[in-house]
C-alpha positions in Angstrom: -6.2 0.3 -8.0 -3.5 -1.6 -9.8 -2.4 -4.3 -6.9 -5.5 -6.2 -4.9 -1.9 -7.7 -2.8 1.9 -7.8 -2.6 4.0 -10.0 -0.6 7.0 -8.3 0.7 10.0 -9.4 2.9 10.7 -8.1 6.5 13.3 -5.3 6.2 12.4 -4.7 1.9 10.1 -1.9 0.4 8.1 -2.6 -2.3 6.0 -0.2 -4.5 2.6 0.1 -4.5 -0.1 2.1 -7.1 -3.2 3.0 -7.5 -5.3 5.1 -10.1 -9.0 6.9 -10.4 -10.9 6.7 -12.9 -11.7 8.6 -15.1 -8.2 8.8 -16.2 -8.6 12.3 -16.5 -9.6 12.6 -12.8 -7.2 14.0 -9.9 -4.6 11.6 -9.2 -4.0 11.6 -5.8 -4.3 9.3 -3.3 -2.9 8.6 0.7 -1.4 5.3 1.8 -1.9 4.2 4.7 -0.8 0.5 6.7 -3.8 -0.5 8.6 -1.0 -2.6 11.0 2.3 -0.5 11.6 3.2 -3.7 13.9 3.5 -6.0 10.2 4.4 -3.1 7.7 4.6 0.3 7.1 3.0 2.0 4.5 4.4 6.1 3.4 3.2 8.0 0.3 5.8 8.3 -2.5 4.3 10.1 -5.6 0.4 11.1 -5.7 -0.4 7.6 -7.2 2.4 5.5 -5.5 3.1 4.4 -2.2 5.8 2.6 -0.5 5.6 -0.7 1.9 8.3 -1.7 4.0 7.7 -4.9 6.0 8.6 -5.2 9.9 7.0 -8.3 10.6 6.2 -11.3 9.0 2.6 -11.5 8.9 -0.6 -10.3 7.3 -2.0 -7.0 7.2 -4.2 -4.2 4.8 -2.8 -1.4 3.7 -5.5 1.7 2.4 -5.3 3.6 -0.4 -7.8 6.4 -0.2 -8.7 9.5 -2.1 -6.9 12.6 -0.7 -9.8 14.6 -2.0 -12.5 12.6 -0.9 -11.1 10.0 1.5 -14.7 8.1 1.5 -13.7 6.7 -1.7 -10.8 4.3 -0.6 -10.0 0.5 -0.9 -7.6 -1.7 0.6 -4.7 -3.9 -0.8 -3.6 -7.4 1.6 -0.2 -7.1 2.4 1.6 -10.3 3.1 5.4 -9.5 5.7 7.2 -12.7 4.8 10.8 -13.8 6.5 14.1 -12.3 4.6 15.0 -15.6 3.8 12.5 -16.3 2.2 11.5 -16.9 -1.4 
């Protein structure tokens, strides 16, 4: 996984990746928000996946293996206000 967490602002999309190794594995993973209610979370390439934040808040979002979905992790998704810094 490249990002362990991104902060992103209510109404903003931000880009998320992830990787297998080895590098010369299948590269393709399914994103997934663990809290639609804070963020959404939509696949955008085989490694990449889109967040767009709804709510300020905290949530997961989980990046699993399309091919074996056992092998997955999560990355901590902090919603902040638009106004914000």
């Amino acid at each position: 996984m490249d990002e362990t967490s991104v902060t992103v602002k209510v109404g903003e999309t931000v880009e998320i990746s992830a990787s297998v190794l080895p590098a010369n594995a299948t590269q393709d993973m399914k994103f997934t928000s663990l809290d639609t209610s804070k963020a959404t979370v939509e696949n955008a390439s085989a490694t990449t996946g889109n967040v767009t934040g709804v709510e300020e808040g905290s949530m997961l979002a989980e990046v699993a293996v399309t091919a074996r979905p056992e092998i997955k992790t999560t990355i901590a998704v902090e919603v902040i206000s638009a106004e914000q810094e």
